[in-house]
Backbone as ProteinMPNN parsed JSONL, in Angstrom:
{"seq_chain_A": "XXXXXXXXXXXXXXXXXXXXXXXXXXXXXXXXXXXXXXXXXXXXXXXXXXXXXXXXXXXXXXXXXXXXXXXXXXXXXXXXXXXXXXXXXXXXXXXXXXXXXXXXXXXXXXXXXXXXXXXXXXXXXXXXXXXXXXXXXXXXXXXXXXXXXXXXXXXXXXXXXXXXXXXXXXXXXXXXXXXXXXXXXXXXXXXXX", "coords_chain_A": {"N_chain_A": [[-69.178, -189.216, -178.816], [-70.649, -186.433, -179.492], [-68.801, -183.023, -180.341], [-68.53, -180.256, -178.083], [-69.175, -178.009, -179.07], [-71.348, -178.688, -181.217], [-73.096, -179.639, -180.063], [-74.505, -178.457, -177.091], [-73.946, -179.856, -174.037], [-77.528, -180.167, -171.607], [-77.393, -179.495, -168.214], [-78.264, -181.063, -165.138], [-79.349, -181.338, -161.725], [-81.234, -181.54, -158.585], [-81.527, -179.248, -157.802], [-80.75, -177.088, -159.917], [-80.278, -176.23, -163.332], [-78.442, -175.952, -165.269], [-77.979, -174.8, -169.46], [-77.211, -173.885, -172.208], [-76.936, -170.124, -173.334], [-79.146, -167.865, -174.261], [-79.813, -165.4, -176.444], [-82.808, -164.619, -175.638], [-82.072, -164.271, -173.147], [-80.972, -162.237, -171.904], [-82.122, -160.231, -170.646], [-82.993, -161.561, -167.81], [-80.561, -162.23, -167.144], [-79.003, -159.489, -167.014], [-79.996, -158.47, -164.342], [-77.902, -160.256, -162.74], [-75.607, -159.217, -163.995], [-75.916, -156.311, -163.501], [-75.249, -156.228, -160.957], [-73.464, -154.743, -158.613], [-72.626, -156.193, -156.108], [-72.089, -158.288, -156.921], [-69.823, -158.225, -158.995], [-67.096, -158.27, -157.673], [-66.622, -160.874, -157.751], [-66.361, -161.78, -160.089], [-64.415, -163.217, -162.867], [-62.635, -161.362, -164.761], [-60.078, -162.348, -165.842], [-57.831, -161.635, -168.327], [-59.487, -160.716, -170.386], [-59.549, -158.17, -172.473], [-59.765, -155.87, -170.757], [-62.724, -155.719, -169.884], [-65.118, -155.669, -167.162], [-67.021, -157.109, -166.869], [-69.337, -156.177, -165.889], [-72.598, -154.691, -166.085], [-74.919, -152.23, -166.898], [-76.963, -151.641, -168.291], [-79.873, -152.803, -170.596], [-78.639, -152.532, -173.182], [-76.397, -153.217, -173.442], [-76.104, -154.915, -171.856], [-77.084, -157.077, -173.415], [-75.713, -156.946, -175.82], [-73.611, -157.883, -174.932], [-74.256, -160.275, -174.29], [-74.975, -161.361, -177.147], [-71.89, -161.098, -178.006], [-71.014, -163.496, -176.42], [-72.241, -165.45, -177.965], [-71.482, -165.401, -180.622], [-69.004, -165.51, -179.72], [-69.227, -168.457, -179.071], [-69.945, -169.732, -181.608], [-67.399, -168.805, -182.88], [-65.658, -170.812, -181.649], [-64.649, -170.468, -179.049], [-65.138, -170.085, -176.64], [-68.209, -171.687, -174.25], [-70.763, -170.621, -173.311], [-73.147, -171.355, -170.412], [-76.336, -170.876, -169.205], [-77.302, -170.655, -165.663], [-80.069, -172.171, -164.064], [-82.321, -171.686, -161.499], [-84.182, -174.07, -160.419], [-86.463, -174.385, -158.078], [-87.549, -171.719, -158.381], [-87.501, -171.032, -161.52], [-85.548, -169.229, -162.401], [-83.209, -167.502, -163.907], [-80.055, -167.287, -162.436], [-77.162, -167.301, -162.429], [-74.424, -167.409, -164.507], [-71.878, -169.87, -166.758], [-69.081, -170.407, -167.532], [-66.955, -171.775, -170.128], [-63.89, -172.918, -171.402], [-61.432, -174.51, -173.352], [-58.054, -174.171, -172.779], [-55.107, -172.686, -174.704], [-52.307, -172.036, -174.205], [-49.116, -170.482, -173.401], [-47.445, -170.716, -170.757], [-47.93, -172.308, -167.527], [-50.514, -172.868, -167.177], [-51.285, -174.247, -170.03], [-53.729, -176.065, -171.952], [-55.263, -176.426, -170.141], [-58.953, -176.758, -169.056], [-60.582, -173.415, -168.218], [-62.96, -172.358, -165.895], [-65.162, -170.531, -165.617], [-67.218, -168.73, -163.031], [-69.898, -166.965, -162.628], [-72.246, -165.112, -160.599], [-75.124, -164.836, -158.991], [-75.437, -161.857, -156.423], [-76.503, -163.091, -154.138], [-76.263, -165.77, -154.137], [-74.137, -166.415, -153.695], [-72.849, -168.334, -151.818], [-71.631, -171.083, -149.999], [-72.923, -173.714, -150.034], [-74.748, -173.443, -152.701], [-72.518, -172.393, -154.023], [-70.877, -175.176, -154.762], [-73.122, -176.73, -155.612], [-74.015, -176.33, -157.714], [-71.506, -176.164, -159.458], [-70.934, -178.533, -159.255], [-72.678, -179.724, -160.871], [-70.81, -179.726, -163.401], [-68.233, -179.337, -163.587], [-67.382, -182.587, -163.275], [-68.295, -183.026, -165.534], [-66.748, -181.679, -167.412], [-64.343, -182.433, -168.346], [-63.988, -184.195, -170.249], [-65.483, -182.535, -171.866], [-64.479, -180.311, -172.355], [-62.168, -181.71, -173.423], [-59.605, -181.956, -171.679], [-56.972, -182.471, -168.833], [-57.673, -181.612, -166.447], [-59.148, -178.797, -165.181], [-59.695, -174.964, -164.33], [-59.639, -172.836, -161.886], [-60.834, -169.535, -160.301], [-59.945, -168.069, -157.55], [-60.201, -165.496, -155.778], [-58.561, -164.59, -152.563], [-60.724, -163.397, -150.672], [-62.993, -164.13, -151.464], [-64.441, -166.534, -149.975], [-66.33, -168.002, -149.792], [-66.551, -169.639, -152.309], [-63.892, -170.676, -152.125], [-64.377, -172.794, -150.013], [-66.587, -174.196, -151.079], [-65.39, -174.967, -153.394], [-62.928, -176.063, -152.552], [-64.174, -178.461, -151.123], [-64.808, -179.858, -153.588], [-62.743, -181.252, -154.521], [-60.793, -179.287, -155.097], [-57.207, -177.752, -155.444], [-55.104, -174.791, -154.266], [-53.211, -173.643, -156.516], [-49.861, -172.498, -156.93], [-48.806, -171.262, -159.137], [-48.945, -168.952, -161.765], [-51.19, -167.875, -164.01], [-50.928, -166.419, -167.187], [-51.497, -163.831, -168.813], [-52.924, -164.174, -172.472], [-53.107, -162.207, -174.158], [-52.879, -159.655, -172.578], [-50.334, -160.211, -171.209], [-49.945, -159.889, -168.666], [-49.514, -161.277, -164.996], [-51.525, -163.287, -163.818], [-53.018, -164.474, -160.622], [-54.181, -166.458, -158.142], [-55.565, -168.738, -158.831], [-57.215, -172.031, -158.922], [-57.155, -175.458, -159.237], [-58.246, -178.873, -160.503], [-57.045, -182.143, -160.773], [-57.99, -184.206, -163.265], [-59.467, -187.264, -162.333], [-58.386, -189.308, -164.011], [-56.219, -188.749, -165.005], [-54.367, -189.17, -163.117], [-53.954, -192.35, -163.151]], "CA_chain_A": [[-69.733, -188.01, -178.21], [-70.543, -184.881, -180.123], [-68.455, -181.726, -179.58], [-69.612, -179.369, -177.62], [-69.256, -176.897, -180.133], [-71.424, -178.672, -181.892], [-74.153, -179.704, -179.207], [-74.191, -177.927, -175.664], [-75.249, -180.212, -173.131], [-78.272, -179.366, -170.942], [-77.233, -180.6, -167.151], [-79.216, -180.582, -164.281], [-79.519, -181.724, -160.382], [-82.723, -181.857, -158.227], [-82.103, -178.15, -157.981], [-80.093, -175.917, -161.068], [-80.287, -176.648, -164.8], [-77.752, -175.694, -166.828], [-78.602, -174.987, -170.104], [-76.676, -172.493, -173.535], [-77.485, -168.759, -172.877], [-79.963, -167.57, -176.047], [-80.033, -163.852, -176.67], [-83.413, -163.959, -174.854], [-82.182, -164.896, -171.51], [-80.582, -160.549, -171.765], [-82.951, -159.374, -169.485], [-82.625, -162.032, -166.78], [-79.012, -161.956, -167.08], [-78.928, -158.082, -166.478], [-79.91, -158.575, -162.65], [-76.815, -160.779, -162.848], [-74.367, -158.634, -164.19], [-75.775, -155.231, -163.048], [-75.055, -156.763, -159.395], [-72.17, -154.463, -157.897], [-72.326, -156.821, -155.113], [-71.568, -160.067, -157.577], [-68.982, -157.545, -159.639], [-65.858, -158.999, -157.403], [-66.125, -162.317, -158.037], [-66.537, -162.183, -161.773], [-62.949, -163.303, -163.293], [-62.585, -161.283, -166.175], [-58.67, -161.958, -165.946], [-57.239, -161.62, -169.581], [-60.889, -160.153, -170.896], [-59.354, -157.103, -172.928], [-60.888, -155.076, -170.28], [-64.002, -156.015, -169.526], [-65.364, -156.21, -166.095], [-68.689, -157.716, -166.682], [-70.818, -155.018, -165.195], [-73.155, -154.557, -167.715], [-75.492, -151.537, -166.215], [-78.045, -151.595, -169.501], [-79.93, -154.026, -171.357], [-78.495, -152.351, -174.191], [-74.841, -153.29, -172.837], [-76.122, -156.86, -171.695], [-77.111, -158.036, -175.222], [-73.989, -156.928, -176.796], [-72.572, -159.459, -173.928], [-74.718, -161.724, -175.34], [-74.231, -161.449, -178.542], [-70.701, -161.684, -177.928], [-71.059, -164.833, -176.054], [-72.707, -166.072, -179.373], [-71.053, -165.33, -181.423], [-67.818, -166.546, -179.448], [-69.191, -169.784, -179.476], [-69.957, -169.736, -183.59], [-65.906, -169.205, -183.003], [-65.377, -171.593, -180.868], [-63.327, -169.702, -178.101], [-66.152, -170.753, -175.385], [-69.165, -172.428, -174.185], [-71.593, -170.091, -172.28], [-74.169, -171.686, -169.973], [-77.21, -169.942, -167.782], [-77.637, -171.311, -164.377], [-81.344, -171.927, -163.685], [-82.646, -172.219, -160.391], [-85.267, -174.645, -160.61], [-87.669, -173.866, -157.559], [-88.359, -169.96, -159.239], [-87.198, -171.058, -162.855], [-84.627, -167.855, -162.707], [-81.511, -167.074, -164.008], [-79.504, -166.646, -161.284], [-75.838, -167.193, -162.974], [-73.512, -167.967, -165.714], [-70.457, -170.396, -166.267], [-68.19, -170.04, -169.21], [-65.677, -173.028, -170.032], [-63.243, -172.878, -172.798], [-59.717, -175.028, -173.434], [-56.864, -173.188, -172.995], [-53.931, -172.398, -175.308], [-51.264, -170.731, -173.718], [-47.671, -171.019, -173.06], [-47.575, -170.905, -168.783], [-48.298, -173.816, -166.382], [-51.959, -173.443, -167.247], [-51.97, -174.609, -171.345], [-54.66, -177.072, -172.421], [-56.345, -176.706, -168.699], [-60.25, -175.836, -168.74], [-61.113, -172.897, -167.753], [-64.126, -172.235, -165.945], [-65.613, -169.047, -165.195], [-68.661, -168.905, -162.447], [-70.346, -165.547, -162.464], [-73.458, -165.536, -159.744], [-76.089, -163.077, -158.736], [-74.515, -162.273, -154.612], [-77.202, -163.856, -152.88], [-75.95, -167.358, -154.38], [-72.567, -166.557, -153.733], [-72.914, -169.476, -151.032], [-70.727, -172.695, -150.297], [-73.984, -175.132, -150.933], [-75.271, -173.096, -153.69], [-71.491, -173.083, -155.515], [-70.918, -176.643, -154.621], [-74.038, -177.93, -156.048], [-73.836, -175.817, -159.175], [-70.094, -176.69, -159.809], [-70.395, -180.286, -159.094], [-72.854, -180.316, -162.056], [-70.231, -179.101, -164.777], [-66.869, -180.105, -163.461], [-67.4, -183.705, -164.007], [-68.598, -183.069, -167.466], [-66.256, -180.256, -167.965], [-62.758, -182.856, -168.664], [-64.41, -184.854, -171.663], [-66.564, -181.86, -173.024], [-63.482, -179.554, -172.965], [-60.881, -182.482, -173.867], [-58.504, -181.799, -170.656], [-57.01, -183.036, -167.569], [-57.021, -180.216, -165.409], [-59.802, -177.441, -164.619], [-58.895, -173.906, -163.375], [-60.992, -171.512, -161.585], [-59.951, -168.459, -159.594], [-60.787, -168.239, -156.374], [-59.629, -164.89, -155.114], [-58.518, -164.673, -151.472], [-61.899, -163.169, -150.251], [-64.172, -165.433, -151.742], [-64.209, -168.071, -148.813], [-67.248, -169.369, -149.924], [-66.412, -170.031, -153.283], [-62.793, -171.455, -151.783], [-65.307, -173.451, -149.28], [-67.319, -175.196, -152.391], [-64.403, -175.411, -154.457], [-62.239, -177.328, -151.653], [-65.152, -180.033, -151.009], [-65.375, -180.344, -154.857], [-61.553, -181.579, -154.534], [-59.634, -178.414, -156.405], [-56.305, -177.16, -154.844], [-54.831, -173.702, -154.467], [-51.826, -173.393, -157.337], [-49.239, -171.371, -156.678], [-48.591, -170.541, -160.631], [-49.5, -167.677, -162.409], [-51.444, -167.575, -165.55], [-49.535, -165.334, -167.869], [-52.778, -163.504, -170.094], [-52.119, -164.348, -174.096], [-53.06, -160.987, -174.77], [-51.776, -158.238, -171.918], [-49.203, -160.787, -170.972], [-50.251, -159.639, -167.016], [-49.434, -162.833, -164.692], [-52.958, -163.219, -162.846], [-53.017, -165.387, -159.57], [-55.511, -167.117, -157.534], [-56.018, -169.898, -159.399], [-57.36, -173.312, -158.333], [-57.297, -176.728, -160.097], [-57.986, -179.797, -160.062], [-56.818, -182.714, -162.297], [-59.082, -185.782, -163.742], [-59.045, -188.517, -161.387], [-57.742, -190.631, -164.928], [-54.682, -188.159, -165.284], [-52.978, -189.974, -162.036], [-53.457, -193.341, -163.466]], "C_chain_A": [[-69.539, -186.825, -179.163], [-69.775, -183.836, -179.184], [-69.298, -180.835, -178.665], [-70.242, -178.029, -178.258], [-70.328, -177.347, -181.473], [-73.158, -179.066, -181.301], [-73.969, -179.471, -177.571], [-74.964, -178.855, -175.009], [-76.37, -179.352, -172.269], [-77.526, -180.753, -169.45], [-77.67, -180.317, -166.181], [-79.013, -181.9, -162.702], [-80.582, -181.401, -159.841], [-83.017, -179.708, -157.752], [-81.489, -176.817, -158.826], [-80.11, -177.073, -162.238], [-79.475, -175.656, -165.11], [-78.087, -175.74, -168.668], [-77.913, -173.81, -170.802], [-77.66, -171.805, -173.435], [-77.949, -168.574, -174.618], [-79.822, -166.221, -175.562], [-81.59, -163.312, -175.536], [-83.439, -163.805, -173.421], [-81.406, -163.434, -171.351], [-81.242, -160.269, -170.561], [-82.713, -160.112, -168.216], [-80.947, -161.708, -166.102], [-78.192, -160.421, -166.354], [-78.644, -158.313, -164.497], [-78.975, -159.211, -162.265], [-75.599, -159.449, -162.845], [-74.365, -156.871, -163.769], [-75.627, -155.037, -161.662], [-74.062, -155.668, -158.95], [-71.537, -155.223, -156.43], [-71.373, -158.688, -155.892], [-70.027, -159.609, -158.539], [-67.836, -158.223, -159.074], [-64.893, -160.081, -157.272], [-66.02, -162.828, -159.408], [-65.487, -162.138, -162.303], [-63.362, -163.058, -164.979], [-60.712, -160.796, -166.609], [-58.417, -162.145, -168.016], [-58.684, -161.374, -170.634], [-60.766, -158.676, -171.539], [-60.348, -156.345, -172.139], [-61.907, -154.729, -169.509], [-64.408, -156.477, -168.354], [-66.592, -156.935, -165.709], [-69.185, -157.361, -166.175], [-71.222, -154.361, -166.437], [-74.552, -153.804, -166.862], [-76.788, -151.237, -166.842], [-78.468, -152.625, -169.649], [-79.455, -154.16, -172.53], [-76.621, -153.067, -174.252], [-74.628, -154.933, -172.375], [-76.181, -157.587, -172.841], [-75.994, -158.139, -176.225], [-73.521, -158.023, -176.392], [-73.232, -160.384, -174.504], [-74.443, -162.413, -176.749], [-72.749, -161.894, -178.756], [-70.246, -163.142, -178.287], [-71.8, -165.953, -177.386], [-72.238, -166.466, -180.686], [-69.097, -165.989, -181.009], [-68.098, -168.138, -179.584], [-69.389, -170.326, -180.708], [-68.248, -170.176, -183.234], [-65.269, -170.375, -182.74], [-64.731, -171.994, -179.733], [-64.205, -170.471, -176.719], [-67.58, -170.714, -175.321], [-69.723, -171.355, -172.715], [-72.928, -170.565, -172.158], [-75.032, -170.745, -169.338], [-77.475, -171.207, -167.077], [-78.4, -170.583, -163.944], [-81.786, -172.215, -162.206], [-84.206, -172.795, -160.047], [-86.498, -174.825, -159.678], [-88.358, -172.41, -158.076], [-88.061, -170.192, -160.858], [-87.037, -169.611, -163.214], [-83.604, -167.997, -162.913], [-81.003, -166.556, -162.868], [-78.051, -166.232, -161.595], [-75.483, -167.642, -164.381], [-72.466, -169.192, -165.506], [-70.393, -170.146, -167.825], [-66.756, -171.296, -168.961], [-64.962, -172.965, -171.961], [-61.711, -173.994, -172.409], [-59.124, -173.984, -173.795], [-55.729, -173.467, -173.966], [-53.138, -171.518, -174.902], [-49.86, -170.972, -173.825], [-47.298, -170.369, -171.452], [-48.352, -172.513, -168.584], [-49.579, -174.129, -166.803], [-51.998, -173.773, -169.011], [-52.842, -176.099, -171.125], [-55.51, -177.145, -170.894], [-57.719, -175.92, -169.652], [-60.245, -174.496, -168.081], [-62.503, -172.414, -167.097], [-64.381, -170.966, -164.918], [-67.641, -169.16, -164.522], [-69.188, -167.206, -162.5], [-72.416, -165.686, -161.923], [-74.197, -164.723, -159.193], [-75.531, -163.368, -156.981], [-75.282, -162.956, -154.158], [-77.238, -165.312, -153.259], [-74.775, -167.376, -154.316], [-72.427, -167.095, -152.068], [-72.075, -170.649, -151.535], [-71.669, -173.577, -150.971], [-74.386, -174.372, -152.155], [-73.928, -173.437, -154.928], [-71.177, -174.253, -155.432], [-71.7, -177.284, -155.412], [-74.156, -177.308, -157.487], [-72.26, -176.289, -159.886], [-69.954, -178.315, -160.159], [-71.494, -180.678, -160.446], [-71.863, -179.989, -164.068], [-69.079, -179.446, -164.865], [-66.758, -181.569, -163.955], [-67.077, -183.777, -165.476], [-67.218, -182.248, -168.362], [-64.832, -180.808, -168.942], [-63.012, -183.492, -170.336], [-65.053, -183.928, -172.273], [-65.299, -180.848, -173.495], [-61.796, -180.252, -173.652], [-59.441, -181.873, -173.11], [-58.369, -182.721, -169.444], [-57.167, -182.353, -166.387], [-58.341, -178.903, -165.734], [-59.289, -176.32, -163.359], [-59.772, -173.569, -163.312], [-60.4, -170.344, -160.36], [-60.816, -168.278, -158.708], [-60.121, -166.537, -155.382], [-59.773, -164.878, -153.543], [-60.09, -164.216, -150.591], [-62.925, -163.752, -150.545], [-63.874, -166.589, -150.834], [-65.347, -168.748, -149.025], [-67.099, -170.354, -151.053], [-64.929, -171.45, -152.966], [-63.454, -172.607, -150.797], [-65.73, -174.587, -150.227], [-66.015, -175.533, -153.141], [-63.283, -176.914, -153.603], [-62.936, -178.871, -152.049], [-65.25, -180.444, -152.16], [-63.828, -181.154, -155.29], [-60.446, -180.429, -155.471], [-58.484, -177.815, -155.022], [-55.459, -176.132, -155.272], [-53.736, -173.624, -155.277], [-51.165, -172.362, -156.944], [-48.351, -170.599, -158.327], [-49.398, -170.045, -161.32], [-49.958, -167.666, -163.939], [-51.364, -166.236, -166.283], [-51.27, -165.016, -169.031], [-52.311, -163.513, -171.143], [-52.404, -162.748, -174.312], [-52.473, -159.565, -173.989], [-50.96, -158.729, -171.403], [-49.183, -160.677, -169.222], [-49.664, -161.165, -166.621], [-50.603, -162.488, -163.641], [-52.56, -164.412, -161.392], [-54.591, -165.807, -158.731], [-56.234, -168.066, -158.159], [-56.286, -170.996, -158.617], [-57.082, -174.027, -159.299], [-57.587, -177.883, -159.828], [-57.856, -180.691, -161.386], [-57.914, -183.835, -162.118], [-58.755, -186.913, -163.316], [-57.859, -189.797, -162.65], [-56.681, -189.664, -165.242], [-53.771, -188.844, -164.006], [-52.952, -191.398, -162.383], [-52.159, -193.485, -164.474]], "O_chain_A": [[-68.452, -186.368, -179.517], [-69.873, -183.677, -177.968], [-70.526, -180.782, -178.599], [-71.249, -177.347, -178.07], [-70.316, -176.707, -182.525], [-74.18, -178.835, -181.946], [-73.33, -180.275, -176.892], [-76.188, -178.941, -175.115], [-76.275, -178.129, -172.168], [-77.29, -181.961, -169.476], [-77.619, -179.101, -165.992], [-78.61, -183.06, -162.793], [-81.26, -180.774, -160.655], [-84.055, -179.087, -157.523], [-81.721, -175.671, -158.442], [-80.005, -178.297, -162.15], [-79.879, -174.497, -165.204], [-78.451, -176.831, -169.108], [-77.924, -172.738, -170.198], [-78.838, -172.162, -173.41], [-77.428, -168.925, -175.676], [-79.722, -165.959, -174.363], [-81.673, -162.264, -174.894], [-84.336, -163.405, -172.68], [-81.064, -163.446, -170.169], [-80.636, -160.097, -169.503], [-82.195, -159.405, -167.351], [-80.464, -161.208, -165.086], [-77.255, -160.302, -165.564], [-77.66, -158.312, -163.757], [-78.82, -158.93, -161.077], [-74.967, -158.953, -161.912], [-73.339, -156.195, -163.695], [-75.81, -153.942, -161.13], [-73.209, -156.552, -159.034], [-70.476, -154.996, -155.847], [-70.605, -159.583, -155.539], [-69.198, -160.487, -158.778], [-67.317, -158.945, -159.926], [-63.714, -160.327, -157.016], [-65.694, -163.953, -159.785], [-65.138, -160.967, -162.455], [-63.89, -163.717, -165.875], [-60.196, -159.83, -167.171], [-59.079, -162.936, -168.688], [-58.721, -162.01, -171.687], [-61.683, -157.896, -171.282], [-61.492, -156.126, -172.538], [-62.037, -153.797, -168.716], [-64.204, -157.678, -168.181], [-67.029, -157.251, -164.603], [-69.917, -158.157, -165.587], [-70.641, -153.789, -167.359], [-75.265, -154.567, -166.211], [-77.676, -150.681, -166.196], [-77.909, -153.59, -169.126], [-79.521, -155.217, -173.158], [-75.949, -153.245, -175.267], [-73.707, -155.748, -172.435], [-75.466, -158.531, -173.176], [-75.57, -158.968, -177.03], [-73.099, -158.961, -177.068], [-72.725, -161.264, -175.2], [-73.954, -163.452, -177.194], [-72.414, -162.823, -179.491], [-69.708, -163.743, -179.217], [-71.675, -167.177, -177.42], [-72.46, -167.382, -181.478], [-68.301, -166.608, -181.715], [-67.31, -168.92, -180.116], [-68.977, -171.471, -180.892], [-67.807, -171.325, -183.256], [-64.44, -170.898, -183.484], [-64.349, -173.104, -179.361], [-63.717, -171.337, -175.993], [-68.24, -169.976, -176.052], [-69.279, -171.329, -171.567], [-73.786, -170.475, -173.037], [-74.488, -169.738, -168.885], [-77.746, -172.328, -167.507], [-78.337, -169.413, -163.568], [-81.396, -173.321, -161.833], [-85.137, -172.154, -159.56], [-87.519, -175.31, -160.166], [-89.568, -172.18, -158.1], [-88.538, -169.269, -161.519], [-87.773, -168.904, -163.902], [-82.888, -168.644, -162.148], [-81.415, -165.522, -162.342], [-77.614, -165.144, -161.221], [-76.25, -168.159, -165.194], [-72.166, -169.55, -164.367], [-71.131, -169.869, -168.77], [-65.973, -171.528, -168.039], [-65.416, -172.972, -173.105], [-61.163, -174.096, -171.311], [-59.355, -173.141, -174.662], [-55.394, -174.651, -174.007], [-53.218, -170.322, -175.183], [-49.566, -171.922, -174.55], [-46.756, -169.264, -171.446], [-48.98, -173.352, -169.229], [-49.956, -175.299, -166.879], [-53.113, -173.42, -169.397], [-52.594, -176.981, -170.303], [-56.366, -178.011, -170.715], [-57.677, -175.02, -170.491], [-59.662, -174.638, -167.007], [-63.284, -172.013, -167.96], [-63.903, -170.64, -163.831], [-68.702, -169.446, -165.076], [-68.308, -166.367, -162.309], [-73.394, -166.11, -162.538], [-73.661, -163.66, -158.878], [-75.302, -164.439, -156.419], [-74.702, -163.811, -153.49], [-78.109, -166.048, -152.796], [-74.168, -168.31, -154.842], [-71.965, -166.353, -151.202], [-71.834, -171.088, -152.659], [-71.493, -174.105, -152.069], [-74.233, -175.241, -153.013], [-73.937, -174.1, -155.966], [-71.181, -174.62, -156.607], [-71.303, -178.303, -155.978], [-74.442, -178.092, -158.392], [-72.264, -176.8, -161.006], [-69.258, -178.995, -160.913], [-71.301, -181.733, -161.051], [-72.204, -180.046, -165.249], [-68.629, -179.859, -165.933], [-66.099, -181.796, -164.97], [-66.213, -184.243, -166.219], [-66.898, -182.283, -169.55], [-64.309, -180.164, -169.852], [-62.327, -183.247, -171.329], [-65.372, -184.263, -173.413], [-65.085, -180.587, -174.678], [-60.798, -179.693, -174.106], [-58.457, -181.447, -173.716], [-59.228, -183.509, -169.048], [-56.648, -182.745, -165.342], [-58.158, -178.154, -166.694], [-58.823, -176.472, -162.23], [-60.717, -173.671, -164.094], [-59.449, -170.638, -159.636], [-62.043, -168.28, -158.806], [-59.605, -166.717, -154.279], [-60.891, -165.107, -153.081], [-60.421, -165.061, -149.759], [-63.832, -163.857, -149.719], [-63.058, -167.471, -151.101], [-65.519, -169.891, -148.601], [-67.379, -171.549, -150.964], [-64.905, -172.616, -153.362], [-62.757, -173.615, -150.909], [-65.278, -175.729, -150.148], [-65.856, -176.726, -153.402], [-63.038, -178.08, -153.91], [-62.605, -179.836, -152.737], [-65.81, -181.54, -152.2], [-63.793, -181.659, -156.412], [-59.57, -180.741, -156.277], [-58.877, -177.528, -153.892], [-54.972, -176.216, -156.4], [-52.815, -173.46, -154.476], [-51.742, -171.327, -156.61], [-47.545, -169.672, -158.408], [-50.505, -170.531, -161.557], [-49.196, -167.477, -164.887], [-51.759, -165.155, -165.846], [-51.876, -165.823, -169.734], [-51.221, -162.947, -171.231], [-51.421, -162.185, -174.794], [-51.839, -158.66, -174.53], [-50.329, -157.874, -170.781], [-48.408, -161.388, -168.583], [-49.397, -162.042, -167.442], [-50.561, -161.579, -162.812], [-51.586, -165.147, -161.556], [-55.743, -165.399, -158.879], [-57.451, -168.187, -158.019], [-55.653, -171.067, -157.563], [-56.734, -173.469, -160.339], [-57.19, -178.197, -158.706], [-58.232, -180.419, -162.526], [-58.501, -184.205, -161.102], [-57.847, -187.581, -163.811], [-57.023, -190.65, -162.353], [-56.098, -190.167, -166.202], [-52.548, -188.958, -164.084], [-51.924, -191.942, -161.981], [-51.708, -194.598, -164.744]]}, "name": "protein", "num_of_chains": 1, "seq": "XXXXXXXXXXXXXXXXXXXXXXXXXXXXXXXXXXXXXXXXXXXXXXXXXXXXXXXXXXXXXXXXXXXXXXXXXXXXXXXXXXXXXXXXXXXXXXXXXXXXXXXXXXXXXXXXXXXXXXXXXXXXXXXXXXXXXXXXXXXXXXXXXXXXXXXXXXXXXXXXXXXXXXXXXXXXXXXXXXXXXXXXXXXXXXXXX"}
């Protein structure tokens, strides 16, 4: 299997495609991130900053760019989530392996970021369940995290049925050293053999 860093899969179900964000997918993306309604679910824990409200297109492309140029690095793998009856961007996910020193090193991370009116149990369920699978062999882990803060019940809804359970340890940020909470996880059915 090729890296992923070296070929992004495309992955898809009878209704979202996944598929690496190009510079021209900016403009879609915008209605995404200029959401103030989708703003509280977007985990930008240990993100020097950055709350991912991006109110421009001039402010979205940078994000893009970023995201482009992070993956040149190789820090993480940013998808767009298509919704294949309107063929629209509706969301993001972002998955990187971790390096840390806390409970969470070498876990996945995966970061959902969703325009609100898909911030639904079946909608994150059926978007999740195409990336998690993939997510243990593409990011070389046993263990995916995702933050589920207490008010997200739908997200904690989809995430349950997808088998992840609430941790009660704190990922410690490598760079403001913060300890974040609200993590989920779940491990790779072949980590309990």
């Amino acid at each position: 299997m090729k890296s992923v860093y070296e070929e992004v899969p495309v992955l898809e179900n009878e209704k979202y495609l996944l598929r690496f964000v190009l510079k021209e997918d900016a403009g879609d993306l915008l209605k995404i991130y200029s959401d103030k309604k989708s703003l509280p679910f977007f985990n930008s824990d240990n993100c020097h900053g950055d709350n991912f409200y991006y109110p421009t297109i001039e402010r979205m492309n940078e994000a893009v760019k970023f995201w482009l140029d992070s993956y040149k690095s190789k820090w993480f793998v940013r998808w767009v989530i298509i919704e294949k009856d309107t063929d629209k961007i509706i969301g993001s996910i972002e998955l990187f392996h971790r390096i840390a020193d806390d409970f969470f090193n070498h876990a996945g991370v995966l970061r959902l970021d969703l325009r609100s009116d898909y911030e639904t149990a079946e909608a994150i369920e059926c978007i999740a369940s195409l990336i998690v699978p993939a997510a243990y062999d593409l990011f070389d882990t046993d263990k995916i995290i995702t933050k589920i803060p207490l008010y997200a019940v739908e997200r904690k809804s989809a995430f349950e049925k997808l088998g992840f359970i609430n941790s009660k340890e704190f990922l410690i940020g490598t760079f403001d050293k913060y300890a974040y909470k609200d993590y989920w996880e779940k491990l790779n059915a072949r980590s309990y053999i």
